[in-house]
FILUMBA-525741 format. One record per residue: x, z, y of N, C-alpha, C, O in turn. Coordinates in Angstrom, 3 decimals, decimal comma. Layout:
residues N
{nu=X	nw=Z	nv=Y	cau=X	caw=Z	cav=Y	cu=X	cw=Z	cv=Y	ou=X	ow=Z	ov=Y}
...
This chain:
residues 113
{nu=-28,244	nw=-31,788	nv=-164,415	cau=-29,121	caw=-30,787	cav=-163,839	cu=-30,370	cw=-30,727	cv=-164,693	ou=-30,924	ow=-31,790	ov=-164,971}
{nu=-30,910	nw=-29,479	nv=-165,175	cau=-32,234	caw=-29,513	cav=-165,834	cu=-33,031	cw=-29,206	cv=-164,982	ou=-33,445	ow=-28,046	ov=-164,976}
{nu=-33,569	nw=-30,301	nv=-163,840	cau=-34,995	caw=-29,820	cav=-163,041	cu=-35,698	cw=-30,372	cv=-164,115	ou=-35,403	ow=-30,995	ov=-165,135}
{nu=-37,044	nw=-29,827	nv=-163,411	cau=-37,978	caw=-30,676	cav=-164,296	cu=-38,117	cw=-31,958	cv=-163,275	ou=-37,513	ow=-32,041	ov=-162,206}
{nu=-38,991	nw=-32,908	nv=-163,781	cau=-39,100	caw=-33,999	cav=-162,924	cu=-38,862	cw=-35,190	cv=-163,568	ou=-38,786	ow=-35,325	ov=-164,789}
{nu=-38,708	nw=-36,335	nv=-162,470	cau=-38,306	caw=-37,531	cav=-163,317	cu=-36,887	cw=-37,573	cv=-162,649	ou=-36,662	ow=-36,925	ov=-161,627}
{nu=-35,811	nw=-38,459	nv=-163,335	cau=-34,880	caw=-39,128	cav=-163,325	cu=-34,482	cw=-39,816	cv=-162,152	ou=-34,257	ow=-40,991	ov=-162,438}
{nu=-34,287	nw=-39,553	nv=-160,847	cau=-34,330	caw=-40,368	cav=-159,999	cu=-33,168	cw=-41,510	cv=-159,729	ou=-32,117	ow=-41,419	ov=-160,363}
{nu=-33,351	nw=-42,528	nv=-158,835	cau=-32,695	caw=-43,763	cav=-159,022	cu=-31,323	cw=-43,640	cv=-158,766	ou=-31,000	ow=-43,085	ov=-157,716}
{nu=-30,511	nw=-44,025	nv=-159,477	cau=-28,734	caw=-43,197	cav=-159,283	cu=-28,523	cw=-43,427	cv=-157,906	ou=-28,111	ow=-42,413	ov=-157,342}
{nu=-28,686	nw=-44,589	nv=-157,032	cau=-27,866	caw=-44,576	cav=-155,856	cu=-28,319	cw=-43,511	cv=-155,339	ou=-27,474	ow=-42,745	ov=-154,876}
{nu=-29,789	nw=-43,111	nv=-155,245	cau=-29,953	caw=-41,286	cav=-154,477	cu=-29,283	cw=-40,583	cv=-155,109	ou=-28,690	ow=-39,838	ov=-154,328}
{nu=-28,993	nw=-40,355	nv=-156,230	cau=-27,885	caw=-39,279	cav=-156,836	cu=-26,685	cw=-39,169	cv=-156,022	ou=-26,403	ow=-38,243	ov=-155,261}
{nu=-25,983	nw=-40,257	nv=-156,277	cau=-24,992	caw=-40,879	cav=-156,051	cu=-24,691	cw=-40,727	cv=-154,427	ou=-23,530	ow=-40,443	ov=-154,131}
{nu=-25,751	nw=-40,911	nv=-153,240	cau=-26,004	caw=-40,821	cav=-152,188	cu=-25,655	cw=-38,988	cv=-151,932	ou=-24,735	ow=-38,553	ov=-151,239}
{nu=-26,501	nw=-38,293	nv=-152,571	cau=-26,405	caw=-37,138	cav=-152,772	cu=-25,063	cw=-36,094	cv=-153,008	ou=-24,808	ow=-35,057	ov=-152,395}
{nu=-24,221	nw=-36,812	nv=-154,235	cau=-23,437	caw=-36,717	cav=-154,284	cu=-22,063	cw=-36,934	cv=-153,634	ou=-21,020	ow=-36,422	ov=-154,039}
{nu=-22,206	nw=-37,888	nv=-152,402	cau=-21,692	caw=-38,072	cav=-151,701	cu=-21,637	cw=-37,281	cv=-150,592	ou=-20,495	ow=-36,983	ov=-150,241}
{nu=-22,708	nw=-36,772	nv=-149,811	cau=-22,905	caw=-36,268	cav=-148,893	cu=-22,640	cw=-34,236	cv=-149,405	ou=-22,722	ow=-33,310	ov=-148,598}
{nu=-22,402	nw=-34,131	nv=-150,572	cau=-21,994	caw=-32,695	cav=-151,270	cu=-20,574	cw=-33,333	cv=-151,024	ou=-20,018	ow=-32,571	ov=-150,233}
{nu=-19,991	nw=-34,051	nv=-151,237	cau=-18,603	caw=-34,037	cav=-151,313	cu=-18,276	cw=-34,217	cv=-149,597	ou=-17,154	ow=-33,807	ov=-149,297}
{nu=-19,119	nw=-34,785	nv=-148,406	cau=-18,952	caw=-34,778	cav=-147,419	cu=-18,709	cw=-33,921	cv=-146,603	ou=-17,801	ow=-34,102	ov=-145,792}
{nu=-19,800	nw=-32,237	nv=-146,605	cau=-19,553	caw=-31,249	cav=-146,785	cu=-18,433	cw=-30,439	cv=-147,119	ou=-18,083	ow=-29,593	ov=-146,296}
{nu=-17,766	nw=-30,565	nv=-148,269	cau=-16,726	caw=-30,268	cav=-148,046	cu=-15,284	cw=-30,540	cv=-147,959	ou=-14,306	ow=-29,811	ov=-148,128}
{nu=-15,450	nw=-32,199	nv=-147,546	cau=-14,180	caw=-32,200	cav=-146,543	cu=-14,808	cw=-32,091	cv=-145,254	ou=-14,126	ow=-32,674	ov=-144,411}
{nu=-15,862	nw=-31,560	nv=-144,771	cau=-15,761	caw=-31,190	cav=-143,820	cu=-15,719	cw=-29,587	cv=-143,616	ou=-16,081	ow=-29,145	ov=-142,526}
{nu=-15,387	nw=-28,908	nv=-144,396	cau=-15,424	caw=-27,842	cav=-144,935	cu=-13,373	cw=-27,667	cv=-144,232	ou=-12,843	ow=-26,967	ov=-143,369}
{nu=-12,925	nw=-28,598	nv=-145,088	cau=-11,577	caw=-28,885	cav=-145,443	cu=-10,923	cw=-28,803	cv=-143,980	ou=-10,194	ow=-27,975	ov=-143,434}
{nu=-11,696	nw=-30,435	nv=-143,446	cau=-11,292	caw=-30,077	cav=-142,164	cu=-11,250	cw=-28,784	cv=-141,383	ou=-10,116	ow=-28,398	ov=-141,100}
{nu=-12,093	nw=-28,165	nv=-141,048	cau=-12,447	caw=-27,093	cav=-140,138	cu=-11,159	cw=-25,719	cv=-140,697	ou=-10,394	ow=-24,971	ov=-140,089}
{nu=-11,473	nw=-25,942	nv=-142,053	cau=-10,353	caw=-25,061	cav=-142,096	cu=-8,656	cw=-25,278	cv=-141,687	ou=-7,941	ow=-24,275	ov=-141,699}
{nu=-8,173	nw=-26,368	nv=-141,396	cau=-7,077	caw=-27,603	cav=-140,990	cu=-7,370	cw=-26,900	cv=-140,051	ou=-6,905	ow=-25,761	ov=-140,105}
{nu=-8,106	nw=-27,200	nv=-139,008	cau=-8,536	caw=-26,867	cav=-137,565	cu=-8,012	cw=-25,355	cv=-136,933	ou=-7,241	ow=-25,092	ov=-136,010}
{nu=-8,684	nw=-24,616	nv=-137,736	cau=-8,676	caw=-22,898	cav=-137,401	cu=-7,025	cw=-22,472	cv=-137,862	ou=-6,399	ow=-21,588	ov=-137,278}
{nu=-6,568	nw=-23,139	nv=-138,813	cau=-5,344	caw=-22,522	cav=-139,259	cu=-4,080	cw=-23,338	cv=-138,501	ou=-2,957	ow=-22,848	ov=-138,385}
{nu=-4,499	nw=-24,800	nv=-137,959	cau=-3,530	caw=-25,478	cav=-136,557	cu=-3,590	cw=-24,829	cv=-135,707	ou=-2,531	ow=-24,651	ov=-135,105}
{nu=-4,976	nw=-24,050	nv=-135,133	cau=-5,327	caw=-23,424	cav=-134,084	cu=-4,018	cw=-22,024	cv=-133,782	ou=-3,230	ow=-21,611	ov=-132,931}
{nu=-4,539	nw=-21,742	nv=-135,207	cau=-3,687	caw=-20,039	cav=-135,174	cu=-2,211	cw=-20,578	cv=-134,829	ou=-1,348	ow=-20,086	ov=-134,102}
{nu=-2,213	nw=-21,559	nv=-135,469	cau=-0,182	caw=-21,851	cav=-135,218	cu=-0,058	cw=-22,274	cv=-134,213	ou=1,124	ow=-22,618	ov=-134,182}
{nu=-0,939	nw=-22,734	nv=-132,389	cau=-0,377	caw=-23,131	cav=-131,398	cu=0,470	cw=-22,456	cv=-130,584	ou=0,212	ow=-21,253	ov=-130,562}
{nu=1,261	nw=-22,738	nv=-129,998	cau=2,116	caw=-22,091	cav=-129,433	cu=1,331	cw=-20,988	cv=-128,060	ou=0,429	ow=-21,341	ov=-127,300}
{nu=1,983	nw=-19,703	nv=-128,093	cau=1,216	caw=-18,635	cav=-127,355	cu=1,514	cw=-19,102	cv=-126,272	ou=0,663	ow=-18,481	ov=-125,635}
{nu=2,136	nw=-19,820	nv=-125,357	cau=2,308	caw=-20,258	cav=-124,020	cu=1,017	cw=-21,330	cv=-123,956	ou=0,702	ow=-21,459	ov=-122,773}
{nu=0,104	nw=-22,200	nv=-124,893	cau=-0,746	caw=-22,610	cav=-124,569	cu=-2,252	cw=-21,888	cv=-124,491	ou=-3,126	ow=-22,252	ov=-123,704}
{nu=-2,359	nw=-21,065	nv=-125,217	cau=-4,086	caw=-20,043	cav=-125,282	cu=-3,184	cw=-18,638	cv=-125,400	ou=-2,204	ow=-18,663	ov=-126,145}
{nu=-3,509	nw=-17,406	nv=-124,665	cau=-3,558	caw=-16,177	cav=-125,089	cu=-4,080	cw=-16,448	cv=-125,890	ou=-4,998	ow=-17,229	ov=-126,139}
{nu=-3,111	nw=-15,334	nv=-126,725	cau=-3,035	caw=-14,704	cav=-128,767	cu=-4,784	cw=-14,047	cv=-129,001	ou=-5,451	ow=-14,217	ov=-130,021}
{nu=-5,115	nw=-13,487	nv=-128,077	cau=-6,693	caw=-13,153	cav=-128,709	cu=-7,789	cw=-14,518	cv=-128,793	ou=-8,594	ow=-14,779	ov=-129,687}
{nu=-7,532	nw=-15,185	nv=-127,660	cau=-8,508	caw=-16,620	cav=-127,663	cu=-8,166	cw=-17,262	cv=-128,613	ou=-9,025	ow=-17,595	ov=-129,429}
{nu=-6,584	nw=-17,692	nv=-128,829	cau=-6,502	caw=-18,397	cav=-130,323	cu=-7,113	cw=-18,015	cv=-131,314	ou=-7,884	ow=-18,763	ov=-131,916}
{nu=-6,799	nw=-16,335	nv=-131,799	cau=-7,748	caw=-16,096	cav=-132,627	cu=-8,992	cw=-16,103	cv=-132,911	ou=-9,460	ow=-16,098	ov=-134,050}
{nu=-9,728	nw=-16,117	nv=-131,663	cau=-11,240	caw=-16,196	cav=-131,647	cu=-11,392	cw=-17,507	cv=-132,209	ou=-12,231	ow=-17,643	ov=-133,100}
{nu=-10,606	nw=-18,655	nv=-131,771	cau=-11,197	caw=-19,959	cav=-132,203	cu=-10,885	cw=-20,305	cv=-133,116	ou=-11,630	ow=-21,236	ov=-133,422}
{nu=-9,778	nw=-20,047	nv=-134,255	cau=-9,293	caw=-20,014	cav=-134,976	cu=-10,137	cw=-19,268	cv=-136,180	ou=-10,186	ow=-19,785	ov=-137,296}
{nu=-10,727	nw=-18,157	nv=-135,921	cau=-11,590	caw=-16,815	cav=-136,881	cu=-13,124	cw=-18,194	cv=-137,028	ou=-13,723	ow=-18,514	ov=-138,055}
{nu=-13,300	nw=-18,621	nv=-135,854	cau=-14,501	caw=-19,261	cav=-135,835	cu=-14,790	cw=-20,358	cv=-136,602	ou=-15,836	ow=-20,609	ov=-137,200}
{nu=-13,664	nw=-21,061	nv=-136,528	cau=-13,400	caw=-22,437	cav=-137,378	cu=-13,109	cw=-22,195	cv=-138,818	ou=-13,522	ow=-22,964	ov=-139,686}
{nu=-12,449	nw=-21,206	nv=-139,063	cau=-12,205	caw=-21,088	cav=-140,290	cu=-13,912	cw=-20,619	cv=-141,248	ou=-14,264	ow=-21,140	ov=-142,307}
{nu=-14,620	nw=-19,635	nv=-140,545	cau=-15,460	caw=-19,145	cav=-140,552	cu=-16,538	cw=-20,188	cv=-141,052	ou=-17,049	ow=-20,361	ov=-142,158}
{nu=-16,742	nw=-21,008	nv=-139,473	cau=-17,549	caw=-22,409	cav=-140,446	cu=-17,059	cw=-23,321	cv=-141,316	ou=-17,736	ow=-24,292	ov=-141,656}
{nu=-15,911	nw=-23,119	nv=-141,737	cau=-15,574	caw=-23,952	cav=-142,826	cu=-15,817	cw=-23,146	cv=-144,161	ou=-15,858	ow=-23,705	ov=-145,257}
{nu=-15,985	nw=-21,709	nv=-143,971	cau=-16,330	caw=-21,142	cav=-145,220	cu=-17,932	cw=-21,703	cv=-145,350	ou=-18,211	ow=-22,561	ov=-146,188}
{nu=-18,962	nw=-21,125	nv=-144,429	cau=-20,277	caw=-21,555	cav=-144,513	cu=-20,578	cw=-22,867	cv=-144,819	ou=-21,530	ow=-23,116	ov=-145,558}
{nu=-19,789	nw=-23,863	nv=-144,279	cau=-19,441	caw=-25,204	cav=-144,919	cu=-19,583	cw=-25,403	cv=-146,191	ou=-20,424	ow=-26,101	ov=-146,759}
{nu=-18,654	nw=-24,711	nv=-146,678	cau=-18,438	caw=-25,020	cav=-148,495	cu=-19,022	cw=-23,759	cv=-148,965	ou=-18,523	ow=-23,768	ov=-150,091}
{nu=-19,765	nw=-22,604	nv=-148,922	cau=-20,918	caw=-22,224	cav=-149,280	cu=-22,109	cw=-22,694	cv=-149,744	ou=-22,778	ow=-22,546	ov=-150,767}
{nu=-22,229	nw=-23,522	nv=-148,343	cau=-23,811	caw=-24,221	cav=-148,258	cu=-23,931	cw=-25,819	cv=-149,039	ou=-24,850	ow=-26,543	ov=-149,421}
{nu=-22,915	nw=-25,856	nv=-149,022	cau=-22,402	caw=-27,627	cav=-149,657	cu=-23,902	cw=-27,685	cv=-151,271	ou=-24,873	ow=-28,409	ov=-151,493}
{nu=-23,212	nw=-26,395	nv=-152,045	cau=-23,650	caw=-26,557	cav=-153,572	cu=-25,193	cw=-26,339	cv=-153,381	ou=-25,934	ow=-27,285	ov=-153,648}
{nu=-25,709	nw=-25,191	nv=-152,950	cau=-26,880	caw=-24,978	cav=-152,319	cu=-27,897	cw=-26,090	cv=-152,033	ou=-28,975	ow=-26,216	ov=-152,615}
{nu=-27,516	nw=-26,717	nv=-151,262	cau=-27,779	caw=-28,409	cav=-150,603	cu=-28,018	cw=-28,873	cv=-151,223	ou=-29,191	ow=-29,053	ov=-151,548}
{nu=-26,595	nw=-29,558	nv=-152,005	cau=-27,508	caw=-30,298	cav=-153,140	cu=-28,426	cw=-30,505	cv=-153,883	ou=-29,184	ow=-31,471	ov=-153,963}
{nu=-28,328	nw=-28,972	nv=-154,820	cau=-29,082	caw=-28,683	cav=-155,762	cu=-30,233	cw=-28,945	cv=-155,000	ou=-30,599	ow=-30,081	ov=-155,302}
{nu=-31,317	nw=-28,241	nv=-153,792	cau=-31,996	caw=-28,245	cav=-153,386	cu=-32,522	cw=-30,147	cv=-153,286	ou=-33,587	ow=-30,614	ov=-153,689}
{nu=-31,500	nw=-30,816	nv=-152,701	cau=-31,936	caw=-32,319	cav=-152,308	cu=-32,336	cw=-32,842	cv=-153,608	ou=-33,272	ow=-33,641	ov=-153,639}
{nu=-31,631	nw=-32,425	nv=-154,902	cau=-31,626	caw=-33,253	cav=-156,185	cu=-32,728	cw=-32,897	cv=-157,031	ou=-33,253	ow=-33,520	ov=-157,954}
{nu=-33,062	nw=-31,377	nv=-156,362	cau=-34,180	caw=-30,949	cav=-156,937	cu=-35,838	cw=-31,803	cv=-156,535	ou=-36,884	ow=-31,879	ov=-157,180}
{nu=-35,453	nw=-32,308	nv=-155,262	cau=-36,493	caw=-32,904	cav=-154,731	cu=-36,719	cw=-34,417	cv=-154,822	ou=-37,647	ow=-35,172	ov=-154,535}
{nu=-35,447	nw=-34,555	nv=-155,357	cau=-35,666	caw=-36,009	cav=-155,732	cu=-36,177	cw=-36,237	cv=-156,965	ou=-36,830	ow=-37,240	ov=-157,254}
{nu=-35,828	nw=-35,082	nv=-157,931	cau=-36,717	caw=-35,809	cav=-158,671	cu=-38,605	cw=-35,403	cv=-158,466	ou=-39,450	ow=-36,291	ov=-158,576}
{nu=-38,894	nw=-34,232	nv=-158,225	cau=-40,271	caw=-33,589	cav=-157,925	cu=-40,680	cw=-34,962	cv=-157,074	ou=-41,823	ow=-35,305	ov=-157,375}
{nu=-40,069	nw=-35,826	nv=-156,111	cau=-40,408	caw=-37,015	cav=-155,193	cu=-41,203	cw=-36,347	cv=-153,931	ou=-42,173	ow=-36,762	ov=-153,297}
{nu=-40,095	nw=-34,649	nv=-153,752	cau=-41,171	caw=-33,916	cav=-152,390	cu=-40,382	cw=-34,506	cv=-151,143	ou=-39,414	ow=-35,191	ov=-151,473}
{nu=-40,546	nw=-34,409	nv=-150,106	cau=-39,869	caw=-34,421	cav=-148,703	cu=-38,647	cw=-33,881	cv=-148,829	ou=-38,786	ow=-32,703	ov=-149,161}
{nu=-37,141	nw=-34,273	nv=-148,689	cau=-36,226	caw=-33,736	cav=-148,365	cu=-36,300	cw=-32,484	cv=-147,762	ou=-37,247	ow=-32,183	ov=-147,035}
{nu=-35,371	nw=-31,725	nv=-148,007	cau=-35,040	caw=-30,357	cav=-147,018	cu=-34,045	cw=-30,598	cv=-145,823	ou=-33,055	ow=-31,316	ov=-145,960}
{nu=-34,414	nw=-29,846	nv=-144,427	cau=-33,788	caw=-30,590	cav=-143,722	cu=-32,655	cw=-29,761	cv=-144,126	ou=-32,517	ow=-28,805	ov=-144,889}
{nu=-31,716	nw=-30,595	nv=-143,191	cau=-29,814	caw=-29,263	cav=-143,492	cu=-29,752	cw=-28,163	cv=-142,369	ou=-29,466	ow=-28,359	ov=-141,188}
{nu=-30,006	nw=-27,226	nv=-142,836	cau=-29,991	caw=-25,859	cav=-142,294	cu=-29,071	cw=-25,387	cv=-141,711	ou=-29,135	ow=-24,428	ov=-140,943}
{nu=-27,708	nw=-26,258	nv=-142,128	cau=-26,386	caw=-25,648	cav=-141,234	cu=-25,770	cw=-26,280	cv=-140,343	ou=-24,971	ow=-25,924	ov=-139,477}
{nu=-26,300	nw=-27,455	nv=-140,685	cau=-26,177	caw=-28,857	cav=-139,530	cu=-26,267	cw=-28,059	cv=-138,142	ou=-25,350	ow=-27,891	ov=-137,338}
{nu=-27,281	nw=-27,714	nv=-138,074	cau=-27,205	caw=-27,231	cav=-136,249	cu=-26,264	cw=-26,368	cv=-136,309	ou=-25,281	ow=-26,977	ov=-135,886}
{nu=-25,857	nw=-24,994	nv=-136,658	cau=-24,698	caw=-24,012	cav=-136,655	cu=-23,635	cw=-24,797	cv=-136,956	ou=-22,870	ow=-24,831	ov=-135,992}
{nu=-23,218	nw=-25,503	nv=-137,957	cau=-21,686	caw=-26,511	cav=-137,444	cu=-21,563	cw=-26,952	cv=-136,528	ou=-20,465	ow=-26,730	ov=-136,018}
{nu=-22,675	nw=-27,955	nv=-135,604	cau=-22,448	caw=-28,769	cav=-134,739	cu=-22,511	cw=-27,956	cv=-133,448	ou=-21,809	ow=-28,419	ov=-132,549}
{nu=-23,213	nw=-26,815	nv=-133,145	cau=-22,697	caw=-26,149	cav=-132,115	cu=-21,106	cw=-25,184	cv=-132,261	ou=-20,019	ow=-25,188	ov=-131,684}
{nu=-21,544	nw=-24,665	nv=-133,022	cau=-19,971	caw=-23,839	cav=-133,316	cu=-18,851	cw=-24,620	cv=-133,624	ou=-17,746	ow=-24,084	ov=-133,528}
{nu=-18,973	nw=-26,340	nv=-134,142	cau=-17,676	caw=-27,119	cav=-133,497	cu=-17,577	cw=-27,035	cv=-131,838	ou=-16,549	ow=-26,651	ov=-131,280}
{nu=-18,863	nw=-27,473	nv=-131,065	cau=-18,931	caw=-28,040	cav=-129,661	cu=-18,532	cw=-27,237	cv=-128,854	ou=-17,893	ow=-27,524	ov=-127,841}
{nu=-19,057	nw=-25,472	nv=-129,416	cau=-18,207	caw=-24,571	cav=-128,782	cu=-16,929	cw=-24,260	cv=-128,654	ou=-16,460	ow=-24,069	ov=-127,532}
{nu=-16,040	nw=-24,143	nv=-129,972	cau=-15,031	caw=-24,110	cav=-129,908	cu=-14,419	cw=-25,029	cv=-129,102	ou=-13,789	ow=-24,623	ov=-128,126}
{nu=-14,516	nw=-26,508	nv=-129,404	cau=-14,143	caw=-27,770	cav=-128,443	cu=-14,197	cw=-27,211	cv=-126,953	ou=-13,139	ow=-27,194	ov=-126,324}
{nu=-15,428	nw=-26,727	nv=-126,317	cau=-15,073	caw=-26,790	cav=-124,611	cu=-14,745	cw=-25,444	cv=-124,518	ou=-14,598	ow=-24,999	ov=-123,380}
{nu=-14,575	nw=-24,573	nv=-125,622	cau=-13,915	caw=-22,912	cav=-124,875	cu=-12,405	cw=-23,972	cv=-124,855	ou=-11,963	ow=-24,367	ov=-123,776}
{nu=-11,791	nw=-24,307	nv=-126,066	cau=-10,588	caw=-25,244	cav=-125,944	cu=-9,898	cw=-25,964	cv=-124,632	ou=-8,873	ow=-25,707	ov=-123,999}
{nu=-11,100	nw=-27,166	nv=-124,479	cau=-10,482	caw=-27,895	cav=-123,411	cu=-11,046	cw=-26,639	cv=-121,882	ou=-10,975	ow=-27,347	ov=-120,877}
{nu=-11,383	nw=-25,610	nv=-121,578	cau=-11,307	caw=-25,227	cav=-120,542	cu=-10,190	cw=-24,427	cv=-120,751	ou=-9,668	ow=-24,232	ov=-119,653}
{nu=-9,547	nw=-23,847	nv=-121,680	cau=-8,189	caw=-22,811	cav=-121,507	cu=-7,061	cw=-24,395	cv=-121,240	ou=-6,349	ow=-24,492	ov=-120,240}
{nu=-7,109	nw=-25,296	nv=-122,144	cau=-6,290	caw=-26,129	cav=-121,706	cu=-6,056	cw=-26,555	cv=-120,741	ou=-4,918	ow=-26,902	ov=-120,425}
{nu=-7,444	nw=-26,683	nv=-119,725	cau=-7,379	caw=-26,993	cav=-118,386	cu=-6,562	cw=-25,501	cv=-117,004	ou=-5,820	ow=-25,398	ov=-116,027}
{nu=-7,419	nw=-24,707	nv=-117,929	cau=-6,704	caw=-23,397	cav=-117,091	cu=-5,463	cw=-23,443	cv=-117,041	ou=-4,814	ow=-23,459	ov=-115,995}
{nu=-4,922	nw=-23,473	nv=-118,381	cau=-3,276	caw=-23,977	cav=-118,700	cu=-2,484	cw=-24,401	cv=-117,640	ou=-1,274	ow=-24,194	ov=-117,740}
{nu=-2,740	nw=-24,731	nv=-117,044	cau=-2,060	caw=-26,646	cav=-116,480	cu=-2,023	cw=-25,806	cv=-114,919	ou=-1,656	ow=-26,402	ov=-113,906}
């Protein structure tokens, strides 16, 4: 990377680099998720709800691995400048738009039954 700056200590690189590659297997996952989703059998979710949760998951797994490279650059940029981290901007939109999908899920499953 040519920031300007100093050289910062590899395990933050390295740390950094880890958490870019974390991103997108979690990227990976979600897309696993939305495309299991689409293949459940139509006797468990009406065909439009599957799709909704399915469109959704896949969806944040794109923004997932969008935002992954973004991230970095931004964190690596600051490591070396030695400013305050940036917080993660998509952290909250993954973690609700997993939590959602999860209980629209387990309430059709429960309806199911």
């Amino acid at each position: 990377m040519d920031s300007p700056g100093n050289e910062p200590d590899p395990r933050f690189t390295l740390a950094n680099e880890r958490t870019f590659l974390t991103w997108l297997s979690t990227s990976l996952a979600l897309s696993a998720g939305g495309v299991a989703m689409a293949a459940v059998s139509e006797d468990v979710f009406v065909p439009w709800m599957r799709t909704v949760l399915a469109l959704t998951l896949v969806c944040l797994s794109a923004l997932s691995a969008a935002m992954a490279y973004p991230r970095w650059r931004r964190v690596q940029r600051a490591l070396r400048s030695a400013t305050p981290l940036p917080p993660p901007a998509i952290a909250p939109l993954l973690g609700y738009g997993v939590a959602a999908v999860a209980v629209l899920a387990m309430i059709l499953i429960l309806l199911g039954r």
